[in-house]
C-alpha positions in Angstrom: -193.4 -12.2 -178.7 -191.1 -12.2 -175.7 -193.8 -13.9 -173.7 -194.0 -16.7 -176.2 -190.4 -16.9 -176.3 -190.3 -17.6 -172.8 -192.6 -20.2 -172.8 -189.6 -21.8 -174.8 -187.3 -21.8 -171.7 -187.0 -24.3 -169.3 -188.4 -23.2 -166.0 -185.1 -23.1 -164.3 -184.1 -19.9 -166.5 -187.2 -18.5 -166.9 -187.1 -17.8 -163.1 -183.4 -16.5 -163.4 -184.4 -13.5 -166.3 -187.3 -12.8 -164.3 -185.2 -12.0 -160.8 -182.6 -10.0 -163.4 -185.7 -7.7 -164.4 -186.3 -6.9 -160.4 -182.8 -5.3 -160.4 -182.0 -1.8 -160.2 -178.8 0.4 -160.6 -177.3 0.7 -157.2 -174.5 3.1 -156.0 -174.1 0.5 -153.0 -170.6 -1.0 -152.8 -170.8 -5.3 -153.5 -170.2 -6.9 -151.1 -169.1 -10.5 -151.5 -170.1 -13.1 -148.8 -168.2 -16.2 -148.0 -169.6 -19.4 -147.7 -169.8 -19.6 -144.1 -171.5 -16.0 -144.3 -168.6 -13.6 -142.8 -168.7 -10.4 -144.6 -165.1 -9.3 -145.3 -163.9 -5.2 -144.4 -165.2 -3.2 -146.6 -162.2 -2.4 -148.9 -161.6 1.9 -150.1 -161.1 2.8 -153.6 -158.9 5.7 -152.6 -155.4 5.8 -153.5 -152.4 5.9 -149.9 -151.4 9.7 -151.4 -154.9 10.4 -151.2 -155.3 10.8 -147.6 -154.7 14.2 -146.2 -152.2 12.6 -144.2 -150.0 11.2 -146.8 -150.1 14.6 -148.9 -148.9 16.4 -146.2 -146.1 13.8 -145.4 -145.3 14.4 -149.2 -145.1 18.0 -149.2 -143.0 18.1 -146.0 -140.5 15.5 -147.4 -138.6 18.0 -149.7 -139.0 20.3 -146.8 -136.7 18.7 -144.5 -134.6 17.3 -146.8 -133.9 21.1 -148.0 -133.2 21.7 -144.3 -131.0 19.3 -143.7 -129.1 20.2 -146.2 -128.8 23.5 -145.3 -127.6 22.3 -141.6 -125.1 20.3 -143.2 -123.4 23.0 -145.6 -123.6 25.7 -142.7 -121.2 23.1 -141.0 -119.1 22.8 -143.3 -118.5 26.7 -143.8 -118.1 27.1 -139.9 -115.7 24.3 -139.7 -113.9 25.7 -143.0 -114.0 29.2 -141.1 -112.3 28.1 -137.4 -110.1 26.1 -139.5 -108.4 28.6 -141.4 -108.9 31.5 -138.1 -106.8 29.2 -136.7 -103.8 28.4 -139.1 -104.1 32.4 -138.9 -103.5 32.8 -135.5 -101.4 30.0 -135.6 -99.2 31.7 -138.2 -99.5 35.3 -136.3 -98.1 33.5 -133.0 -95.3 32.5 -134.8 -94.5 35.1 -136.3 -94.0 37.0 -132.6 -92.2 33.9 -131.2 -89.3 34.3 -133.6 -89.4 38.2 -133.3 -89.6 37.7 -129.5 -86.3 35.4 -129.5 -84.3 37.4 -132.1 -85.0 40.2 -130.2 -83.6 38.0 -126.6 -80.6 36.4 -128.4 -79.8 40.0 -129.6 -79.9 41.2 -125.8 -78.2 38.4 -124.3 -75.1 38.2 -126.6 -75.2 41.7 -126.6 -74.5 42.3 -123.1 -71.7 39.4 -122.8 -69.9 41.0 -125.3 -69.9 44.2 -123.9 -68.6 42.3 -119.9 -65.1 43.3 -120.5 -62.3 44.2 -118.1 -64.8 44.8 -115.4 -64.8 44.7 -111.8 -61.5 44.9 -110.1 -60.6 41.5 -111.4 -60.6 43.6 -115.2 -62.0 40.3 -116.2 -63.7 39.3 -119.7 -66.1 36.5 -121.1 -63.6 35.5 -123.8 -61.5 34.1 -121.4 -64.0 31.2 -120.2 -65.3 28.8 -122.8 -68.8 28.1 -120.9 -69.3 32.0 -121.4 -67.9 32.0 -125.4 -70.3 28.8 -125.8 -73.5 30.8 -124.7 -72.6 33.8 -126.9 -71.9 31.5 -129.9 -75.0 29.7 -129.5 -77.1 33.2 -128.9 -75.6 34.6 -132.0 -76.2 31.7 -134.2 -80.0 32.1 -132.3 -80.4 35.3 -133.3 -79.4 34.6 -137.0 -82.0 32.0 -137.3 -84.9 33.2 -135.6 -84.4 36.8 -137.9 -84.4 34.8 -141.0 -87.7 32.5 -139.6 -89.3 35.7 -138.6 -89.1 37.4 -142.1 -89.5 34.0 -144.0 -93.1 34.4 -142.3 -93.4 37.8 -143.0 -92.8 37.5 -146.6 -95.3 34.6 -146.7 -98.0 36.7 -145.3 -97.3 39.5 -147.5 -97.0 37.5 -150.7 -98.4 34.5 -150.0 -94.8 32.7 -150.9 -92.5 30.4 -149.0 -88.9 30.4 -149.0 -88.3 27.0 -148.4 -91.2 24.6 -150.0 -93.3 22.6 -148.2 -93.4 20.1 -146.8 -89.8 20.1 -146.5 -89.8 23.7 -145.1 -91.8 22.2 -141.8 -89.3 19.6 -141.1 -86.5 22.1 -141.4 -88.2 24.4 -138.7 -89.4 21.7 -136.2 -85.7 20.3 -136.7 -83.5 23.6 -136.2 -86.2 24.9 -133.6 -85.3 21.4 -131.0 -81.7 21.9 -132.0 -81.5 25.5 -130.6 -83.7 25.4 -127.8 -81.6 22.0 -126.4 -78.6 24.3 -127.4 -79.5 27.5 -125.6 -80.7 25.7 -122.2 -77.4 24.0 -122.6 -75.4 26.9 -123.1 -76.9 29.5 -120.5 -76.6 25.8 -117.8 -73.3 25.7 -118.5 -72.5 29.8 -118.2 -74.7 29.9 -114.9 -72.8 27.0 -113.3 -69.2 29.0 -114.1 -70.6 31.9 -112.4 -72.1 30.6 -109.7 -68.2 29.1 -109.1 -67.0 32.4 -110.3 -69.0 34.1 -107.2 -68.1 31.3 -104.8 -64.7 31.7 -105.1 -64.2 36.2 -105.4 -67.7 37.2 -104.6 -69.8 39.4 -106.4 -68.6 42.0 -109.3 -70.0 43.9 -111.8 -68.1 40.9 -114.3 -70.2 38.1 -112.7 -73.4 40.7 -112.4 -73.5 41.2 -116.0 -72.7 38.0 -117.4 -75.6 36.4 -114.8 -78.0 39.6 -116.7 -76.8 38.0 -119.5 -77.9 34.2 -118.9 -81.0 35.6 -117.6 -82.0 36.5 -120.7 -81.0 33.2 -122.6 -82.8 31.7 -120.5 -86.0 33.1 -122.2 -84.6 33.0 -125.4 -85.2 29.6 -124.6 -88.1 29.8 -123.6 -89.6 31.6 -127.3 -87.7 28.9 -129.4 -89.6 26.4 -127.3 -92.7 28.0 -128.1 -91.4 28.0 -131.5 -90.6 24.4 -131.5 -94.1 23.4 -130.6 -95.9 25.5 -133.1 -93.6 24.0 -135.7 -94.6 20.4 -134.6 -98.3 21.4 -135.1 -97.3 22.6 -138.9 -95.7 19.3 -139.4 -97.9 17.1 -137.8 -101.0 18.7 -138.5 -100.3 19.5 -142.2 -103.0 18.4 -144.9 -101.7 14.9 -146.7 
């Protein structure tokens, strides 16, 4: 019967299901030719995360991203760290500044005090307003720098201020310049009546003290410029 039907069918077709029967199941990839009979690149049927390449670029994706990370946040810590070591020592040098200028306003207007009806002159410091200036000025020095030094204390110790912030920093900074341009002005002023006081009678055990004296305010300066500069830093370095 399917000979007979094929006698049915034009020639044309016959010989098309005739080739169809010659063809065989083939695992060979098709390959399509162009008309002018260049055979394209053989295209893969495998996916891009396939390749052993591209799994290995996706398992060492998370990898680094998990590293940096961790670079990042170990920054962070060591900044946070040297940051606060160093509003520590920060605070710790200021702390000793103050003590360190109470201690040589104490000293100096101490010993002025004491330079009374000395030498054979049986001179005294009250009588010479450059020398009654310099005491003044270490007195109110001494006052000052106590209360800063235990304002710090008590801040370390209970983690309170006195004065609030950020007022508290302009109040230091401020009464730190006024003191130190007051205390270099004050022990200028007593040096330059002694050095007139020795021109004119020579040495003395008045003049010897009260130049001891100076001496010492003269680093009292000193510490409440040191103190002046840590107490720009708080101001001008303080978080806004």
């Amino acid at each position: 019967m399917a000979i007979e039907a094929m006698e049915g069918i034009s020639p044309s077709l016959r010989s098309a299901l005739q080739n169809s029967d010659d063809l065989t199941p083939s695992s060979k990839a098709i390959v399509v030719r162009s008309p002018d009979g260049i055979e394209p690149p053989p295209t893969s049927s495998l996916s891009p995360l396939s390749s052993p390449a591209s799994a290995k670029a996706a398992v060492r994706a998370p990898t680094e991203t998990k590293q940096v990370l961790e670079t990042e946040n170990s920054t962070v810590v060591s900044s946070i760290l040297r940051r606060k070591w160093r509003a520590e020592a920060v605070r710790r040098a200021d702390v000793v500044a103050r003590m360190v200028a109470a201690a040589l306003c104490l000293i100096s207007f101490s010993v002025m005090a004491a330079d009374k009806d000395r030498g054979w002159t049986t001179d005294a410091f009250n009588s010479y307003k450059e020398y009654r200036y310099c005491l003044s000025v270490n007195v109110i020095g001494f006052v000052y720098a106590g209360f800063q030094a235990y304002a710090e204390v008590h801040h370390m110790s209970s983690k309170k201020r006195i004065i609030r912030r950020p007022m508290g920093n302009y109040f230091n900074f401020a009464m730190d310049q006024i003191l130190a341009y007051l205390l270099i002005s004050a022990s200028s002023s007593a040096t330059a009546r002694t050095n007139y006081w020795v021109t004119n009678w020579g040495t003395d055990p008045f003049p010897n003290m009260i130049s001891g004296s100076v001496a010492v305010s003269f680093l009292a300066f000193v510490a409440f410029a040191l103190s002046s500069l840590i107490s720009a830093y708080n101001l001008f370095n303080r978080p806004i």
